[in-house]
N, C-alpha and C positions, 0 to 999 in steps of 0.2 A: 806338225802332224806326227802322230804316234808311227811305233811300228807296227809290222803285223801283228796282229794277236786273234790267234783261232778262239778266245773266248767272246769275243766281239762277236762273232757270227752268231745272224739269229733265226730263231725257227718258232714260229707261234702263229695263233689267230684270237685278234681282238675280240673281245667283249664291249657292247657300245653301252652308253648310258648315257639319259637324256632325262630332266628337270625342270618343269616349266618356269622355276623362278632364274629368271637370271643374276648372275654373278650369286649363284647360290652360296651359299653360308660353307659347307662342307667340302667345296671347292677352294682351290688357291690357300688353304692352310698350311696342313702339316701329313705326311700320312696317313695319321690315324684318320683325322677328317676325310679325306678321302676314299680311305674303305668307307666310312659311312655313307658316303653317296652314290658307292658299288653296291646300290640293293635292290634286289627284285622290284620292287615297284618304279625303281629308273632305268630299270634294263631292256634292253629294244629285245632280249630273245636272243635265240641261236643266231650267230651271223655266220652265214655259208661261204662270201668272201667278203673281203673291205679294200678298197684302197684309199691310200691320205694324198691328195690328187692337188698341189699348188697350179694355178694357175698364174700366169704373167704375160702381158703384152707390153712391147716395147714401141717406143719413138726414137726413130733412126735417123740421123741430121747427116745429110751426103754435103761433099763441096769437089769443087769443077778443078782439077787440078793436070793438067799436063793434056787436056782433050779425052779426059773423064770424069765419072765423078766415084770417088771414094768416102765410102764410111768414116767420118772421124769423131762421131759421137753416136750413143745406144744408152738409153734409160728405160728404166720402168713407167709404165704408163698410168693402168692397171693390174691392181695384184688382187687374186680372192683366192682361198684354200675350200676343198671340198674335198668331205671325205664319203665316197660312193659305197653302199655295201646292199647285200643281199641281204635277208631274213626268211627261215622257213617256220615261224611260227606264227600260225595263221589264228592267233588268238583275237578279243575284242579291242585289244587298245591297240594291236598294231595293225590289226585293219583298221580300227578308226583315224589312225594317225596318215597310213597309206589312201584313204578313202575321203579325207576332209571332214568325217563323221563325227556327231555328236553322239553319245552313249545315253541308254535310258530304258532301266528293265530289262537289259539284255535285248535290246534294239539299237542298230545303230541308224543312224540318219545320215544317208549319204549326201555328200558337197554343203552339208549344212554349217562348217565351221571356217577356220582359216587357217593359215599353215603356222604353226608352235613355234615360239621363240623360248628359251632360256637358257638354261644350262648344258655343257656336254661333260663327256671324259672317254677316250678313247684307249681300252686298259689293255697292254698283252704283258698275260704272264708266260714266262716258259721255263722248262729247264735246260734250252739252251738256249744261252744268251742271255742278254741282258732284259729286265721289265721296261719297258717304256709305258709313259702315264701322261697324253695330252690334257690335259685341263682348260676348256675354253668355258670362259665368262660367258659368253653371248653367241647363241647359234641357232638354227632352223632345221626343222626336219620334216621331208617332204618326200613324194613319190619324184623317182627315178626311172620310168619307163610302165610297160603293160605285166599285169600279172596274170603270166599263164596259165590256164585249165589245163592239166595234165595229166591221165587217168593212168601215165605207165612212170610216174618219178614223183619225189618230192614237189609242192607245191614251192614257189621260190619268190619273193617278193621285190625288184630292186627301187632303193631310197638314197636319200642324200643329207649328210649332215652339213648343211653350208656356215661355216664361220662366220661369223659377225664382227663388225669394232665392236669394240665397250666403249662408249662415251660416258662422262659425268652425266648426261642428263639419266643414264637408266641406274643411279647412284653413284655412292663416291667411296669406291676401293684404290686404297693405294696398289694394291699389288695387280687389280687389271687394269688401271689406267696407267702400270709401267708396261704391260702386255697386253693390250688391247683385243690381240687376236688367239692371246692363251700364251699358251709356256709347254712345252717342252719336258720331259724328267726323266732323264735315265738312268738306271741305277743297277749295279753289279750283285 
């Protein structure tokens, strides 16, 4: 474990980005690839907040020792990552994405679709602290609660990027089928 180091501290708010193809091409490369996939047409918009939300339940094995019983095993059972955020850009694709909606003429068709599978990236840059750059192969993006009419604030939308495995069957990337649920990248 390192020592302290006040450059470590960080301070930023994500930009989210999202790809219907999954294990997209411009992911999992290099960074230049990846700025290519930080671009307006995969950008979810202004994100008001975000959090990167692991989830984990365990199976806990007790045994009867002395006229009790004590813990002597704890594993993961199930694991799923979710990353929760808000959006206040009330344009067509992100209400169509919040709304199940199909697009057409600048009509959307609401609950006419299904919930999006492909690509993410979850980017903070800052100048303080370090950038971090998740990269996930396979994930969903979906409504996260009600969105409130609000005549006295910003309008606020909340959504969910739920992580997926990468299996062989949705292609054959070496580098997400060593990371199935994405990677990590942080860089000084």
């Amino acid at each position: 474990m390192s020592t302290i180091n006040t450059g470590n501290y960080t301070i930023g708010q994500p930009s989210i980005f999202f790809n219907t193809t999954i294990a997209n091409a411009s992911i999992g490369n290099t960074a230049t690839t990846a700025e290519q996939f930080r671009n307006s047409a995969n950008s979810l918009g202004n994100i008001v907040s975000a959090e990167l939300n692991p989830e984990v339940t365990y199976i806990e094995h007790w045994v009867s020792q002395s006229g009790k019983r004590v813990k002597d095993k704890s594993v993961e059972n199930t694991i799923s990552m979710m990353i929760n955020f808000v959006f206040d850009e009330m344009n067509e694709d992100n209400l169509a994405r919040y709304l199940f909606a199909t697009e057409s003429a600048s009509v959307l068709s609401v609950l006419s679709d299904t919930v999006d599978e492909g690509s993410g990236m979850v980017y903070v840059t800052t100048q303080v602290g370090n950038d971090i750059r998740y990269e996930i192969p396979k994930c969903s993006v979906r409504p996260d609660g009600p969105l409130p009419f609000n005549g006295e604030d910003w309008w606020q939308a909340p959504m969910v990027l739920e992580v997926l495995r990468y299996q062989t069957a949705d292609g054959n990337n070496a580098t997400w089928l060593a990371n199935p649920f994405g990677r990590l990248i942080v860089s000084t």
